[in-house]
One Martini backbone bead per residue (centre of mass of N, CA, C, O) as a GRO file, in nm:
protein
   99
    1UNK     BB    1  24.385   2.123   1.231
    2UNK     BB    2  24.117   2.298   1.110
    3UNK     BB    3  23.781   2.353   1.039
    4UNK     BB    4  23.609   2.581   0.900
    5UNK     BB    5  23.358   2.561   1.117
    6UNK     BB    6  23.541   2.677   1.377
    7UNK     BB    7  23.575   2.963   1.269
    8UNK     BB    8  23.286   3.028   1.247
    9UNK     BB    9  22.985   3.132   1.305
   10UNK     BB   10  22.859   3.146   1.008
   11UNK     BB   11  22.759   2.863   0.798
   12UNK     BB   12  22.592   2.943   0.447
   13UNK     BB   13  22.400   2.828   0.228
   14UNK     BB   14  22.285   2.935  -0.131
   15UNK     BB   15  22.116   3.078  -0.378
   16UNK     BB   16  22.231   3.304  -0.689
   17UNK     BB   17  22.001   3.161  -0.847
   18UNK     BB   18  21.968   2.901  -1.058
   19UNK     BB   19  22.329   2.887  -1.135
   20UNK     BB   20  22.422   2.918  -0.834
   21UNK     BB   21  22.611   2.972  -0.566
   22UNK     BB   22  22.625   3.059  -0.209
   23UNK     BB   23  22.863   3.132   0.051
   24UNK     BB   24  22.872   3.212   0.391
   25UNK     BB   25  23.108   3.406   0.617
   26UNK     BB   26  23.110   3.411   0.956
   27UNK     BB   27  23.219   3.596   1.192
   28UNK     BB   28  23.351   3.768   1.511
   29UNK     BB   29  23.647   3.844   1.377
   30UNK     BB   30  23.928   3.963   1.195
   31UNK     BB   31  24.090   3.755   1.278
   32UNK     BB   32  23.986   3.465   1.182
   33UNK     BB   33  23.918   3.612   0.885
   34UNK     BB   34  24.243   3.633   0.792
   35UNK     BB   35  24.296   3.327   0.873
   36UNK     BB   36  24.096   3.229   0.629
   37UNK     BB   37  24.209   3.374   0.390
   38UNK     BB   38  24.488   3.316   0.368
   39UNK     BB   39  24.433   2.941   0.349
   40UNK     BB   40  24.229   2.943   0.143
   41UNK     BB   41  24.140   2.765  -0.139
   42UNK     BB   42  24.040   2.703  -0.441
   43UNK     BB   43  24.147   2.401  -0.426
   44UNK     BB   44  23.982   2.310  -0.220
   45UNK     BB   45  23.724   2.328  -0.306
   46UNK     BB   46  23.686   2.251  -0.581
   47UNK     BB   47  23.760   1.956  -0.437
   48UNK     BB   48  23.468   1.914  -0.266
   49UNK     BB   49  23.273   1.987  -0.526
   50UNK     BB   50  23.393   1.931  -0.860
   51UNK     BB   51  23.550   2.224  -0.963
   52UNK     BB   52  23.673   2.476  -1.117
   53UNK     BB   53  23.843   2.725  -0.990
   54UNK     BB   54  23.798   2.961  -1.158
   55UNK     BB   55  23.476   2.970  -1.084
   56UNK     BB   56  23.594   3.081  -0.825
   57UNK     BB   57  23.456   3.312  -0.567
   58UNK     BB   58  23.660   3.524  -0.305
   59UNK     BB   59  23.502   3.726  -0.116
   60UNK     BB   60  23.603   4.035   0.116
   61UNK     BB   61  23.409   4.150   0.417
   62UNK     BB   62  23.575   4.323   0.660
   63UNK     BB   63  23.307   4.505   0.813
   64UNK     BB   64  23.199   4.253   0.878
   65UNK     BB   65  23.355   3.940   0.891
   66UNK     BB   66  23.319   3.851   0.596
   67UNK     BB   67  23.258   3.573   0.330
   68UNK     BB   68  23.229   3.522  -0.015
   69UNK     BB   69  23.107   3.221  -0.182
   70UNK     BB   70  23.114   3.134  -0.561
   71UNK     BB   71  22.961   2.900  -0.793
   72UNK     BB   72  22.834   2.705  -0.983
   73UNK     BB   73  22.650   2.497  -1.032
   74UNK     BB   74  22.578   2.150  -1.141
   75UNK     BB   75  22.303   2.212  -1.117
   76UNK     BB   76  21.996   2.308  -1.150
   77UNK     BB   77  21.722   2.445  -1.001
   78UNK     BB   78  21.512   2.218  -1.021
   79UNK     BB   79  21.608   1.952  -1.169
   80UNK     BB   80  21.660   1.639  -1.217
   81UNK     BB   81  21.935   1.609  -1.051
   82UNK     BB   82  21.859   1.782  -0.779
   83UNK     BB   83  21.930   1.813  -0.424
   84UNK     BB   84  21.860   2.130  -0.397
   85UNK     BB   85  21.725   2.373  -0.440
   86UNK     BB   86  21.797   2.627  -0.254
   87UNK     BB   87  22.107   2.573  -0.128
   88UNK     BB   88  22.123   2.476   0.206
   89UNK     BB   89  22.308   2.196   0.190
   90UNK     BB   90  22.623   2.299   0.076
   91UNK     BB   91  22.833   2.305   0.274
   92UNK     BB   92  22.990   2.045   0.396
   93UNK     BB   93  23.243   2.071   0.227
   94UNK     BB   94  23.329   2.300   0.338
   95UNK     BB   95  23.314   2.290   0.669
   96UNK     BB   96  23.561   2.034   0.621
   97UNK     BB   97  23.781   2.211   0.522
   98UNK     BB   98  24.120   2.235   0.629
   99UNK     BB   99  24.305   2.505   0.783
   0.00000   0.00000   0.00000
């Protein structure tokens, strides 16, 4: 098994409001993005994340040979407990989760 981001060419976070997140999966070709689309669960994220699986929304967008996943934010952006403001530095635990 390979980590998330060995399939992807760009894998990045960003803020989809100040109450979501929401991450970008970037492949190089459509064979790499079926074989993530398969094999990704939501119960992977969600214990990555901390969040209940029903909150990740995991769409494919296959003309471009791209994943966007999205789920509200843990903090709001911005708040006293925010570790992020921008939400750029949230990837890291979707890039680790092993398909």
């Amino acid at each position: 098994m390979k980590k998330l981001v060995n399939y992807t060419q760009i894998l990045r976070s960003k803020n989809a409001g100040p109450l979501f997140i929401t991450f970008d999966l970037i492949f190089s070709g459509s064979d790499e993005m079926e074989y993530v689309l398969k094999r990704l669960k939501r119960s992977d994220v969600a214990l990555a994340y901390g969040i209940d699986e029903k909150e990740i929304d995991i769409i494919a967008y296959k003309v471009v040979n791209s994943i966007k996943i999205t789920f509200p934010r843990l903090n709001i952006s911005g708040s006293l407990c925010d570790t992020d403001i921008y939400g750029c530095q949230m990837h890291m635990p979707l890039a680790n989760i092993e398909i």
